[in-house]
N, C-alpha and C positions, 0 to 999 in steps of 0.2 A: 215437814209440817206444813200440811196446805191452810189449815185455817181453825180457831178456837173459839165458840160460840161463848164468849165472854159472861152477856147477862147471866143466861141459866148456871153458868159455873160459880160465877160468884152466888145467885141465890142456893146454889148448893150448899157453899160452903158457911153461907148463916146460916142456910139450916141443920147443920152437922158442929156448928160454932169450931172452925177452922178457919187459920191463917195457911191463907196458900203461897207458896212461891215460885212463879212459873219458872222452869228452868231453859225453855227453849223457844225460842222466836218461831214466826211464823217464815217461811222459807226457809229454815236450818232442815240441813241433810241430818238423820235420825239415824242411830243405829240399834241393830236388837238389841232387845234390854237397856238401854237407856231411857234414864229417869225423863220422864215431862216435867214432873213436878214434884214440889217436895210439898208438906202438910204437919201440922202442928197444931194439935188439938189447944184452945183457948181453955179449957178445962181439964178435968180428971178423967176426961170421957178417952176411953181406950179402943171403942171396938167402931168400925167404919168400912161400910161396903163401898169399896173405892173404885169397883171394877162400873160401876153410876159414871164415873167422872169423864172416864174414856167415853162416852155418849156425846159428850161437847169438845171431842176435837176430832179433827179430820185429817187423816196420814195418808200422802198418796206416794205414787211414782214419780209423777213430773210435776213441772209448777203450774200452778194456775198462772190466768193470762195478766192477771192484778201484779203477781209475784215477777212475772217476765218484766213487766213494762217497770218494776222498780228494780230489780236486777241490770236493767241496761241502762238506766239512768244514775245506778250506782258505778256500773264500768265507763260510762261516760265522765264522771267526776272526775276519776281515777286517771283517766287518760290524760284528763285536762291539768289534774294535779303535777302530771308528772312532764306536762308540754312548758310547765311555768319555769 
C-alpha cells in the first residue's frame, strides 16, 4: 500500500453514511484479494458502488521514498533495541 487519500475517502463515506475501517497501513505488503477495508452501513441502506473507493488508494510495487526513509528508521530502532 503506497498511499490513501484520506479527505476524499472519508467525504465518501458521509456521503454513502458508512463507518469505515481501514484494514491495512500504508506500507503493508498486500496480497490479492485481500480486504483494504471493511464498511458498515450506519443505516438500512444496502446497496453501495464500492469499486469509487479503490479511486483513493494507491497499490504499487516498491515503496515510496517517504515509505523508505521510515522503513529504515524503524530497522534502526530495532537494531538499537536489541544493542541495549
Amino acid at each position: 500500500m503506497q498511499h490513501i487519500d484520506y479527505e476524499p475517502f472519508i467525504h465518501w463515506s458521509k456521503q454513502n453514511d458508512l463507518f469505515i475501517y481501514v484494514h491495512v497501513q500504508i506500507g503493508d505488503y498486500l496480497e490479492e484479494g485481500m480486504p483494504l477495508f471493511y464498511y458498515r452501513f450506519k443505516n438500512d441502506k444496502k446497496e453501495l458502488d464500492d469499486d469509487i473507493s479503490l479511486d483513493y488508494v494507491i497499490i504499487g510495487k516498491e515503496r515510496t521514498n517517504v515509505q523508505a526513509i521510515e522503513f529504515s528508521i524503524q530497522k534502526l530502532v530495532e537494531i538499537a533495541l536489541r544493542a541495549i
